[in-house]
N, C-alpha and C positions, 0 to 999 in steps of 0.2 A: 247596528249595521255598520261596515265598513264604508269609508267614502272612498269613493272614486273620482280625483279629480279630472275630470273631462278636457273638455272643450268649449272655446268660446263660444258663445251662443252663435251661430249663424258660419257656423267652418262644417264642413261636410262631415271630420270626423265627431261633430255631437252626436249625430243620427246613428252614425256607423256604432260608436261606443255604447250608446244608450241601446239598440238592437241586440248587438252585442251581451249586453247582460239579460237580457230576456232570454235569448240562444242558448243561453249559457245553463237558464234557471235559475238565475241569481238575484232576480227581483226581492225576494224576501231579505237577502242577505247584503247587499249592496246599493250604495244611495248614491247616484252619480250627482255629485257637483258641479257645476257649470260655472268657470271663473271670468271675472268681469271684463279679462286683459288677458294678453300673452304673459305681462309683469307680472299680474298678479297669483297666475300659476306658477310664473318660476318663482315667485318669491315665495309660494305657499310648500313648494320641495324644496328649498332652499333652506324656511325656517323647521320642518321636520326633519332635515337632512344633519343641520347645525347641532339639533336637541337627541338626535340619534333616533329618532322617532318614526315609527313607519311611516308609509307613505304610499300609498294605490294609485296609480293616475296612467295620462297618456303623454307621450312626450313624442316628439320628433327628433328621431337620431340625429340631426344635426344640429339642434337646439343646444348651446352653450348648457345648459344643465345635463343633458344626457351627454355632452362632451365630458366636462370635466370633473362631473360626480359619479362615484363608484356605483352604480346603478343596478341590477338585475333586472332583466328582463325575463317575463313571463314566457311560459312553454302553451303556445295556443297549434291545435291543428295548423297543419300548412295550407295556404292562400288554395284557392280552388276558383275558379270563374263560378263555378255549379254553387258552391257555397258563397260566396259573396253575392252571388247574385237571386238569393234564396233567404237564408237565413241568417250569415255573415259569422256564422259560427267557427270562424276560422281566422287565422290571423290576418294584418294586412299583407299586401303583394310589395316585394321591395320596391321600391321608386326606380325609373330607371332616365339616365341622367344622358342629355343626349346635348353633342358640344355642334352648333351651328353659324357657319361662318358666310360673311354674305361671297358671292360667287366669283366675284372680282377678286378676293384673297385669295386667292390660290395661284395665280399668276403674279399678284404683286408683291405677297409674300408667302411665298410658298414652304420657306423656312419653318414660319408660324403655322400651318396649314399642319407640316409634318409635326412640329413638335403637340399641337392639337392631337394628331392621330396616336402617338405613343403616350402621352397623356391619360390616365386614369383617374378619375373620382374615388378614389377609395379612403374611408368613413377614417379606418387606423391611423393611416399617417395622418389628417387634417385633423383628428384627434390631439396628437405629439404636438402640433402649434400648439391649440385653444389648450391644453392642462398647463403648456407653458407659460403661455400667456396670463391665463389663469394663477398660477405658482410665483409670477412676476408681475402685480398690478400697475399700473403705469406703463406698461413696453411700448413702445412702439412697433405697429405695425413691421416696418423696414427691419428693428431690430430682430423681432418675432422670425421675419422670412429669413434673415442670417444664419438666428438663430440654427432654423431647420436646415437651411443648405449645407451647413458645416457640420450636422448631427445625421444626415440621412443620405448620402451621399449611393449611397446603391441605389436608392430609390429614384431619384431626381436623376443621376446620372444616366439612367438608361432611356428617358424620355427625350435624350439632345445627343448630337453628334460629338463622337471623342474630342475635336478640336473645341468645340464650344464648351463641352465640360473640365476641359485644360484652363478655361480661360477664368470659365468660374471659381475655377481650383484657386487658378495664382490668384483673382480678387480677393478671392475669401481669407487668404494665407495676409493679406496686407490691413 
């Protein structure tokens, strides 16, 4: 049988994973594993990853392994309420990532309030840190965000006002 590395015992996606290959019809052919730690699954794609070795499992897109290991993800039906809420034969529903600021912010800084609203979560660029980071043991943090200010510049630039991206300009140039 193939293993599937799962889910730590008691995270919601055990249940979801394990249904999952039932849905599937895959019980015959697939043994889901249940790792003891969040470590001990990244450590368990990390050593199949190092030996070139396959590897089944669940990961979380944001999880530094699905950052900065060359990964394929699987082709599962698209998310459906009907199916998740049936037989979960389908894939998961993207996460959606919602930025909340207490109500006072917006009047005391409403600078911050805007640059929130232009602001986006997106998986790629926060990817471009953690591979560098990654690529760079030791970095520090501070150096890591430099790093990206002065490599991504379309990106970040349009979540701030032109004067305040002038300003980060000239920081960054020194």
């Amino acid at each position: 049988k193939a293993r599937l590395v799962s889910c730590v015992v008691g995270w919601s996606c055990e249940t979801v994973n394990s249904a999952q290959i039932e849905a599937y019809g895959l019980l015959d052919h697939v043994e889901v594993i249940n790792p003891g730690s969040q470590d001990a699954m990244f450590a368990d794609l990390q050593g199949a990853y190092d030996k070139q070795e396959p590897w089944l499992g669940y990961m979380w897109g944001t999880a530094d392994p699905a950052l900065t290991l060359d990964l394929v993800l699987l082709e599962e039906p698209a998310y459906s309420d009907e199916c998740w809420n049936t037989t979960k034969a389908c894939g998961y529903e993207d996460a959606t990532i919602l930025i909340a600021v207490h109500p006072s912010l917006t009047t005391s800084a409403p600078d911050v309030v805007q640059f929130l609203r232009n602001w986006g979560f997106n998986i790629d660029e926060y990817k471009k840190v953690a591979k560098h980071s990654a690529d760079n043991p030791g970095i520090e943090t501070k150096d890591a965000a430099v790093w990206y200010l002065k490599n991504n510049e379309s990106a970040w630039s349009s979540w701030i006002p032109a004067d305040v991206a002038t300003k980060v300009k000239e920081a960054l140039a020194k």
